[in-house]
C-alpha positions as CSV (number, residue, x, y, z in Angstrom):
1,X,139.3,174.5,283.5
2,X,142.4,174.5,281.5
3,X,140.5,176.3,278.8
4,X,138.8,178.3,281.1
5,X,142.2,179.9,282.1
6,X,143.4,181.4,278.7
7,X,141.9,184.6,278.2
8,X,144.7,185.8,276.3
9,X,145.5,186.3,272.3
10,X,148.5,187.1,270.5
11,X,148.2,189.1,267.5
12,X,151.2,189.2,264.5
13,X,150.5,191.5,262.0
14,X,153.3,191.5,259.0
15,X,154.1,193.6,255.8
16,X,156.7,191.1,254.2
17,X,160.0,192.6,253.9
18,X,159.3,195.6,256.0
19,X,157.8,195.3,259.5
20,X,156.5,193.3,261.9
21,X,153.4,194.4,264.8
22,X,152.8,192.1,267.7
23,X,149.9,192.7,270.3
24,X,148.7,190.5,273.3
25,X,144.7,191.5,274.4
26,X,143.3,189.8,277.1
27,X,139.3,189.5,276.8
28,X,139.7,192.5,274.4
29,X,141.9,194.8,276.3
30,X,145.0,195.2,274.6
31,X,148.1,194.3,277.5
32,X,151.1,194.4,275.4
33,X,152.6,196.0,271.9
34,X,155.6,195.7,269.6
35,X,156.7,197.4,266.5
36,X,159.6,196.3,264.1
37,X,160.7,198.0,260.8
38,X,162.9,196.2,258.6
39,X,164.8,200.1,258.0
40,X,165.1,200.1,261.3
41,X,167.1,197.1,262.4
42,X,167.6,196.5,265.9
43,X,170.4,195.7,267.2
44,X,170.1,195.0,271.3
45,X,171.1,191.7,271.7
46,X,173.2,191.1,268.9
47,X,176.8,190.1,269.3
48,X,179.2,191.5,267.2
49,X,183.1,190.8,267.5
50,X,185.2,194.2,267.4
51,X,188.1,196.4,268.1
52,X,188.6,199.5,271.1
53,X,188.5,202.3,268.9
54,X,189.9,204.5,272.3
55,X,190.1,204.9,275.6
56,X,188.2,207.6,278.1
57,X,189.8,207.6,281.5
58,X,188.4,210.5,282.6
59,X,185.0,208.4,281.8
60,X,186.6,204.6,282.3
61,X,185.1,203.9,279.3
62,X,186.2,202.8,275.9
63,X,184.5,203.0,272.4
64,X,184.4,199.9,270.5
65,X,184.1,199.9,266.8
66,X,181.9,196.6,266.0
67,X,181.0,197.8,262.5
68,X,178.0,200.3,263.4
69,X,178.1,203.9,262.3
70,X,179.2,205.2,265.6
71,X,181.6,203.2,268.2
72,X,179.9,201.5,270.9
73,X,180.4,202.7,274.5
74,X,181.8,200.1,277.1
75,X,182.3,200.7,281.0
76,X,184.7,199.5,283.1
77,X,181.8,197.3,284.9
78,X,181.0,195.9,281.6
79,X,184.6,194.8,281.2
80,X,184.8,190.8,281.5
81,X,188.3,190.4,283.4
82,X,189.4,187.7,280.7
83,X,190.0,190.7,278.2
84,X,192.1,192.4,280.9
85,X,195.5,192.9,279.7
86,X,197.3,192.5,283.2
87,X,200.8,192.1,283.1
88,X,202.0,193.2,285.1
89,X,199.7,192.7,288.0
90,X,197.4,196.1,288.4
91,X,196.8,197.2,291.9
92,X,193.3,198.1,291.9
93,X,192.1,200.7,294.4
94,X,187.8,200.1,293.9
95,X,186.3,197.7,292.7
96,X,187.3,197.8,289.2
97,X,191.4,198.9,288.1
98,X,191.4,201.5,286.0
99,X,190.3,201.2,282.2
100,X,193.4,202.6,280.7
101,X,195.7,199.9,282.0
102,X,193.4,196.8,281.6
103,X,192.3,197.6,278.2
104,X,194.6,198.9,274.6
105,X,193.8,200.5,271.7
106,X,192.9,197.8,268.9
107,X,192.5,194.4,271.9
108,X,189.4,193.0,269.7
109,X,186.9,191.6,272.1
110,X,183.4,190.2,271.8
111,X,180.5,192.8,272.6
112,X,176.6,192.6,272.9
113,X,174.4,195.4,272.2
114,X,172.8,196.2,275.7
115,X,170.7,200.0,274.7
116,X,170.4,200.9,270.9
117,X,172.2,203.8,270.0
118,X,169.9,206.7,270.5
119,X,170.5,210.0,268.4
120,X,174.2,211.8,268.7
121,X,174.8,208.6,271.1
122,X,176.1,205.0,270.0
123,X,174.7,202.0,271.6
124,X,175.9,200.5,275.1
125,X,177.3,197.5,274.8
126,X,178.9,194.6,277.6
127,X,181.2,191.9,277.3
128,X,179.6,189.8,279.6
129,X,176.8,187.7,277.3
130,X,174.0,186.4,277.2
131,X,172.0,184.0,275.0
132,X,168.0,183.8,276.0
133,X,166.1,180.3,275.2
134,X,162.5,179.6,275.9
135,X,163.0,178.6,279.5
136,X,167.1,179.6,280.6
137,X,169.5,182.7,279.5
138,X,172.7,181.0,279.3
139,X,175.5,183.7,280.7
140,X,179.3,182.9,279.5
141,X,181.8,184.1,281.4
142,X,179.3,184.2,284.6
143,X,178.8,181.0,286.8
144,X,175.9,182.5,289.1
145,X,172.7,180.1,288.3
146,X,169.8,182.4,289.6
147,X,166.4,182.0,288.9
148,X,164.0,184.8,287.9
149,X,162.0,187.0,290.8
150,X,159.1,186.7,288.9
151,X,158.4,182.9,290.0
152,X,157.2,183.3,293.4
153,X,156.3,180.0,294.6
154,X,158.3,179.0,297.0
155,X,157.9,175.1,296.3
156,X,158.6,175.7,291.9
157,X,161.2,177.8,293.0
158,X,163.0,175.2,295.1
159,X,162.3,173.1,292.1
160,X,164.2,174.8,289.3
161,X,166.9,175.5,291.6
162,X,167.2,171.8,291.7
163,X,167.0,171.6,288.1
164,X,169.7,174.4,287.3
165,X,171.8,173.1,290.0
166,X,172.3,169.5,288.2
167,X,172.5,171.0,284.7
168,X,176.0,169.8,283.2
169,X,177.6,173.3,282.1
170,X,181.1,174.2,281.2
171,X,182.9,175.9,283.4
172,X,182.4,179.4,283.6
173,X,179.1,179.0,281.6
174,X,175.8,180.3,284.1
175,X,172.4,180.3,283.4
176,X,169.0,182.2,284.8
177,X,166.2,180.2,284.5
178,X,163.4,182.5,283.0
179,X,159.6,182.9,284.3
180,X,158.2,180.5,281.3
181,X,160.0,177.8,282.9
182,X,157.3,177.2,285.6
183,X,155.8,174.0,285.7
184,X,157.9,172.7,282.8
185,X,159.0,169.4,282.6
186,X,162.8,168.5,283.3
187,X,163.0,167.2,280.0
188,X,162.0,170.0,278.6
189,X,164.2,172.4,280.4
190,X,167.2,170.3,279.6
191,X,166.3,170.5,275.9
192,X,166.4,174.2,275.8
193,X,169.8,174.1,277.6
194,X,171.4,172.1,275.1
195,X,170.5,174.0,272.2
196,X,172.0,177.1,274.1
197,X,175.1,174.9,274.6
198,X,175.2,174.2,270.7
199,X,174.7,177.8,270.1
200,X,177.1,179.3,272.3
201,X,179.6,176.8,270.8
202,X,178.9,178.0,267.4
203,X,179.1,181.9,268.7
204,X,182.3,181.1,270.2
205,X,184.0,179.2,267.3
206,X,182.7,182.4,265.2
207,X,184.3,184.6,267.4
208,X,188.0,182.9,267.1
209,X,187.7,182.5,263.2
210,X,186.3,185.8,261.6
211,X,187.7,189.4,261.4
212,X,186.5,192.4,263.0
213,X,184.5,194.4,263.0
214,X,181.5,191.9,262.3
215,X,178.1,190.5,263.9
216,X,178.8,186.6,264.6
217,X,175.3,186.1,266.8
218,X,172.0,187.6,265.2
219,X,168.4,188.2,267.7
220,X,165.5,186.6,265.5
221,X,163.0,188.6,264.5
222,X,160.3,190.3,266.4
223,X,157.6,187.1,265.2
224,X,160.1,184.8,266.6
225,X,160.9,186.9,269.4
226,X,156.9,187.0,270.1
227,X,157.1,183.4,270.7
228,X,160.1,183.1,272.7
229,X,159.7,185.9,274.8
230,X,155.8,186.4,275.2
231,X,153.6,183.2,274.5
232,X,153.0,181.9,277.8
233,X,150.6,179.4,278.8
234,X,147.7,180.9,279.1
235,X,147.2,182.5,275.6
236,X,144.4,180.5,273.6
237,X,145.3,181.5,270.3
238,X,147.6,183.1,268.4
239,X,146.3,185.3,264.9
240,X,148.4,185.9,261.7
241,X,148.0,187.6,259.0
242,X,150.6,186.1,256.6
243,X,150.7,182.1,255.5
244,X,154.5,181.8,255.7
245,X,154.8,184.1,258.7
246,X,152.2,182.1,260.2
247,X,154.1,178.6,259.4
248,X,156.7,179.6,260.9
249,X,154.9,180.9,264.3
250,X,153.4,177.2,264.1
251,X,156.4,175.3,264.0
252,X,157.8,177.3,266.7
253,X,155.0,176.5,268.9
254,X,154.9,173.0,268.3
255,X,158.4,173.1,269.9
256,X,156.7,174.9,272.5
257,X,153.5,173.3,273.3
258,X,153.5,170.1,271.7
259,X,150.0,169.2,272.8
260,X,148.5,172.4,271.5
261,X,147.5,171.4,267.6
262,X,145.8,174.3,265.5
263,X,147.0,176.9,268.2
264,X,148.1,179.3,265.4
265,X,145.4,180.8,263.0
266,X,145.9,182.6,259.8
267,X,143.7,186.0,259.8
268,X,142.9,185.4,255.6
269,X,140.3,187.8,255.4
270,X,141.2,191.3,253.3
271,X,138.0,192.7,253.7
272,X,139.2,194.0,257.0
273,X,142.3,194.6,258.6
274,X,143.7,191.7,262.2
275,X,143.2,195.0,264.4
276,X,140.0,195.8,263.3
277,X,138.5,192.8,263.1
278,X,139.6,191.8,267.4
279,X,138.7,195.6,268.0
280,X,142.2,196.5,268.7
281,X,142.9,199.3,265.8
282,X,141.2,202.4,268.7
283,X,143.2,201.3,271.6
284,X,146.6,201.0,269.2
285,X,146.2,204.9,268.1
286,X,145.2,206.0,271.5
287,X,149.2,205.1,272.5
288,X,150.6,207.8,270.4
289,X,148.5,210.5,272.0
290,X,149.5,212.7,275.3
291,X,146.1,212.3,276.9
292,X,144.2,209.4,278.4
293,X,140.9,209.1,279.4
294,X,140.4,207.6,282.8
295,X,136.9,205.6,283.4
296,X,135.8,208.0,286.1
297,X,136.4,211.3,283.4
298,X,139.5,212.1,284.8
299,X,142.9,212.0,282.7
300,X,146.3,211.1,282.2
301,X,148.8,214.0,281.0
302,X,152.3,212.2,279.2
303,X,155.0,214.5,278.5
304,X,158.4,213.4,277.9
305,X,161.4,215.7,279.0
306,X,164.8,215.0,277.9
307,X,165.5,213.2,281.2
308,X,162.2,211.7,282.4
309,X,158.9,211.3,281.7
310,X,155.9,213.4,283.7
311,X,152.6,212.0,284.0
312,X,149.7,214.6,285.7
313,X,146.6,212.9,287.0
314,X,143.7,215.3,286.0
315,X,140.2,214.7,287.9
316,X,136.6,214.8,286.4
317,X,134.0,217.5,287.8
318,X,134.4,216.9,291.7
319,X,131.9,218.7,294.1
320,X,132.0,219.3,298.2
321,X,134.6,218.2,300.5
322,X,133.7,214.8,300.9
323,X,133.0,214.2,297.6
324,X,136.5,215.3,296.5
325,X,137.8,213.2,298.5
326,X,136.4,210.0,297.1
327,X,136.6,211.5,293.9
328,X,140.2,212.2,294.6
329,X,141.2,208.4,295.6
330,X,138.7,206.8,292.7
331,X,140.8,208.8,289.8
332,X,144.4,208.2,291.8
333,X,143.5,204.6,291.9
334,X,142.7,204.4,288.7
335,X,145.7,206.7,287.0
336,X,148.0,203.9,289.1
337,X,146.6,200.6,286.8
338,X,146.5,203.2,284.1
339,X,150.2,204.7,284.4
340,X,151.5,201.0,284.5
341,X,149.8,199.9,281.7
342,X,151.0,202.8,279.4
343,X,154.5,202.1,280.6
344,X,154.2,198.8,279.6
345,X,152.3,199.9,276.2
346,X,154.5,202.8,275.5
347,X,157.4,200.4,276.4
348,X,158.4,203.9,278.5
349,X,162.2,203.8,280.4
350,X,164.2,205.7,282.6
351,X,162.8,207.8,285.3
352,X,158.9,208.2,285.5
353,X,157.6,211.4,287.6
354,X,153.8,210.6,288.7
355,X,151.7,213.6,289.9
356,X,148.6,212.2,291.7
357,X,146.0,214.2,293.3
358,X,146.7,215.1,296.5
359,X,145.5,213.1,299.3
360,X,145.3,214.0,303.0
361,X,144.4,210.3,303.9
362,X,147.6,208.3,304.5
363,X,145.1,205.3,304.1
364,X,144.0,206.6,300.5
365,X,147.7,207.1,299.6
366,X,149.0,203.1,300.8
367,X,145.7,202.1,298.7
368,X,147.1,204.0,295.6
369,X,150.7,202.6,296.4
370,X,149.3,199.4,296.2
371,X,147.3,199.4,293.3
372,X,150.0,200.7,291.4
373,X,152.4,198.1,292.4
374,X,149.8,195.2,291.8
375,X,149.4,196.4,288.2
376,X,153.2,197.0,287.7
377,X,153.6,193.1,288.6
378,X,152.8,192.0,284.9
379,X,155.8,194.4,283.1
380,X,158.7,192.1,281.9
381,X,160.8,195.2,282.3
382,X,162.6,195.4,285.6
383,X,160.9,198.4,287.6
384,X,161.6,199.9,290.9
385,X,158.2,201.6,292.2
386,X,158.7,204.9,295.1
387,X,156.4,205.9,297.5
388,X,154.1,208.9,297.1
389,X,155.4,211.9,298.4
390,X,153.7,214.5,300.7
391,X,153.4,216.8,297.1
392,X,151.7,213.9,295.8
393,X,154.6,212.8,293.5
394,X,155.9,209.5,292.9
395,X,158.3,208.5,291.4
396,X,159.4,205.1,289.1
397,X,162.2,203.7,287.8
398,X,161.8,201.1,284.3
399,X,163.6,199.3,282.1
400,X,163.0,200.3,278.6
401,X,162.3,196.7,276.5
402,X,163.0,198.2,273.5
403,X,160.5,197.5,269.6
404,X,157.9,200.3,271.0
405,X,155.6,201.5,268.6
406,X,156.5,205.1,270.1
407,X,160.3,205.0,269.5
408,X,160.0,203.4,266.3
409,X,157.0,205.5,264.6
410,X,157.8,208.8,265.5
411,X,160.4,211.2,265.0
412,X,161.0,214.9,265.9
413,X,158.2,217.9,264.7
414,X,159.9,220.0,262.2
415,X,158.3,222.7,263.6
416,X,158.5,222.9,267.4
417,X,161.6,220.5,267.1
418,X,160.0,218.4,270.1
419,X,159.2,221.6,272.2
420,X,154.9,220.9,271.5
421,X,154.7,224.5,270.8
422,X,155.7,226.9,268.4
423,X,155.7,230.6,267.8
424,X,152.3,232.1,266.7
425,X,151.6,233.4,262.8
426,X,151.4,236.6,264.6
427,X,154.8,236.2,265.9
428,X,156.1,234.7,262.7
429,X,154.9,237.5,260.6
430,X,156.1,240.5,262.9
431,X,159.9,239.0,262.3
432,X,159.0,238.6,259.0
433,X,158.4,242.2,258.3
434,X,161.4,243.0,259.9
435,X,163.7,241.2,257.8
436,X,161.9,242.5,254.6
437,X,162.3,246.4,256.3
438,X,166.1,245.5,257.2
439,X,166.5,244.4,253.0
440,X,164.8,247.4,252.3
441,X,166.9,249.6,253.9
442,X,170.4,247.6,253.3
443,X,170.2,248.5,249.4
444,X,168.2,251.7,249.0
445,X,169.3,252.3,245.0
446,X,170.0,248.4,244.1
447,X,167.0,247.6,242.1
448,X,163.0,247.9,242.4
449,X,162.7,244.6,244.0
450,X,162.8,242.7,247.3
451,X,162.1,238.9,247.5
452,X,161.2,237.1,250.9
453,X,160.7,233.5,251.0
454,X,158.7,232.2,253.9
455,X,156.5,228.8,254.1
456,X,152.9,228.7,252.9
457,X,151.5,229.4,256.2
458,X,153.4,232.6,256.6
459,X,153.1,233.9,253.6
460,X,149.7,233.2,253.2
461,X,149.6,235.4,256.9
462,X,151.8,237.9,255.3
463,X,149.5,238.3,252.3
464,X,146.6,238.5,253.8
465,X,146.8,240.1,257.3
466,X,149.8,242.0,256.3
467,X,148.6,243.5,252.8
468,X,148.2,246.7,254.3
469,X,151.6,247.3,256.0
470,X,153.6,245.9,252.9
471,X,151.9,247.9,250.4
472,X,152.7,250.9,252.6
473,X,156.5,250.2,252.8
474,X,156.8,249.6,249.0
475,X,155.1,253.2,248.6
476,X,157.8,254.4,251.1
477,X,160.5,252.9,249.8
478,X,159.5,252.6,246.2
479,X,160.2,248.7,245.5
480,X,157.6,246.2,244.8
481,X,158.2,243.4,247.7
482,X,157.7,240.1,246.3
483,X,156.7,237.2,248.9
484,X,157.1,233.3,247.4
485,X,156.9,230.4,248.9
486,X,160.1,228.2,250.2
């Protein structure tokens, strides 16, 4: 039976030195998918020890230089009250006092990279941290012991409370026990716990001893990430494509599943790449483009605005009233497993805009609520799911995980500069000529010739559909009008 259960398979894929690519399919349908690039580091969940740069009280914020290119930014909220400088006593009025008289210019305190910085912006960091095991995130500075929401059995729950309840901790030291933990042994939990102890420990003593700016706690890579984060119990087998890589992986999941021998294969074949040989290489491209084919014909439109994401569910050929209707909750029901699956894929965050189909039926829209909620339960990211509304919009609210193959593979068209569109040749060829008649007539006696430079396209356009019109305006204005490539 217990063989029976693990239809899953982890994937590592690995170009030494400069990036990492982990997948997890489940009988062949590709569920989850990482990217790394070594020029790329991450940085979310690193630790770094480093100085306030400034203060923002019109934001209650300050930036904190920890040695990245631009400061990190740090909210009140995110301010531990050890680091508050409060002496005198500050009367607070909300929650929080205010930034400017807790905080000065220069205090050095220890930071942890919460959101990667993201274009003109620097990365959001907290001074509350965090150290994830296998089975616990230990939390200094935060007592709470809380267990994840993702265990919902009542009885395992009661359980690791237990557990995390008679751990021996220091004070002020927390932990959350994490989903893996499920069904794992006390001994086992305990272990993980105490190498989270020795860790902290060693971050801590780092943090008293070095200078700032400077990193004193590292994430592991994405292949050691994979195992930590993502091999649960019922993955059968996990493929990869490089020997040390893959002895690596193996002794990590010894640690992990001792009783699992020979869990970790090494994909040796060149002939043909790990994605093509499982079948996975098709459903890996299809992420990167806007459209997605639905079973039933119809499709899933992904555009991404500079504050959301919109998603519009198109239908197949529907005929007649009642077939619409069908038709109409068959492709809604489908875009909702669909939509959560390319969130998850895409690793897609912040606010999600959904436009289904409309539905009349208030019985059709609860069904497509709760199909889309049932296939949200597997993200890792924290969610928070809306209800359809009476325009058929709903809307969804994700973490972003971070290592998606769409953040860290693509960048910004040259062209449209991330519009999807750009001006037509037509367009382009029209403004062309009228910068070429404006050089014309700005030196009417200052020498026979005029030189535009345009791109290859356009002056290929300009050549071609516009031979007429330029050789008239050299005849008018007696200059020969050269046109070269930039």
């Amino acid at each position: 039976m217990a063989a029976k259960k693990r239809k899953r398979k982890m994937f590592i894929a690995v170009l030494p030195g400069e990036e990492v690519e982990v997948a997890v399919s489940e009988d062949g349908v590709l569920m989850e998918y990482y990217v790394e690039m070594a020029h790329q580091a991450k940085t979310r969940g690193n630790i770094y020890k480093g100085k306030i740069h400034n203060i923002d009280p019109s934001l209650q914020a300050a930036f904190v230089n920890y040695g990245a290119e631009r400061n990190g930014f740090l909210q009140i909220d995110e301010v531990h009250p050890e680091y508050y400088n409060d002496d005198p006593p500050v009367e607070r009025k909300g929650k929080y006092p205010p930034i400017q008289r807790v905080l000065k210019k220069n205090q050095e305190v220890l930071v942890q990279v919460v959101k990667e910085p993201t274009g003109s912006k620097g990365a959001f960091v907290t001074s509350y941290l965090s150290l994830p095991g296998r089975y616990f995130v230990l939390t200094p500075g935060n007592e709470q012991r809380g267990i994840s929401r993702k265990v919902e059995d009542e009885a395992e729950r009661k359980r690791l409370k237990e557990v995390a309840q008679g751990l021996k901790l220091e004070e002020g030291v927390g932990v959350i026990v994490r989903t893996a933990s499920s069904a794992q042994s006390k001994t086992a939990l305990e272990r993980d716990v105490n190498y989270l102890k020795r860790l902290w420990k060693e971050v801590r003593q780092r943090g008293t001893t070095v200078p700032s700016p400077q990193m004193i706690y590292e994430e592991p890579d994405l292949a050691a990430r994979a195992v930590r984060d993502y091999l649960t119990d019922d993955v059968a087998e996990i493929w990869v494509d490089d020997k040390p890589t893959a002895d690596r992986v193996a002794e990590m999941a010894q640690l992990v599943f001792p009783r699992r021998q020979g869990i970790v294969k090494l994909h040796s074949d060149m002939e043909s790449s790990l994605w093509d040989r499982f079948n996975l290489r098709k459903q890996i491209d299809q992420l990167h483009g806007r459209e997605v084919t639905l079973p039933s014909g119809g499709r899933l439109v992904i555009d991404h605005a500079e504050a959301l994401t919109a998603v519009d569910v198109n239908s197949g050929k529907i005929g007649g009233e009642v077939n619409f209707k069908e038709m109409a909750l068959k492709t809604n029901v489908e875009a909702a497993v669909e939509v959560a699956n390319q969130l998850r894929l895409r690793d897609i965050g912040g606010q999600v805009v959904v436009d289904f189909i409309e539905m009349k039926d208030r019985k059709h829209v609860a069904e497509v609520e709760k199909a889309i909620r049932a296939a949200m339960k597997i993200d890792r990211a924290r969610y928070d799911v809306g209800k359809i509304s009476r325009f058929g919009l709903m809307e969804i609210v994700r973490q972003r995980m971070g290592s998606s193959a769409m953040s860290v593979s693509s960048e910004t068209c040259p062209l449209c500069q991330g519009s999807g569109s750009r001006r037509n040749m037509e367009w382009q060829a029209l403004q062309a000529l009228r910068e070429i008649f404006r050089l014309l007539r700005a030196k009417p006696g200052g020498g026979d010739q005029v030189t535009f430079k345009a791109s290859p396209e356009l002056a290929m356009y300009l050549l071609n559909r516009k031979r007429a019109r330029l050789h008239a305006l050299e005849l008018e204005y007696k200059k020969t009008i050269v046109v070269t490539q930039e």
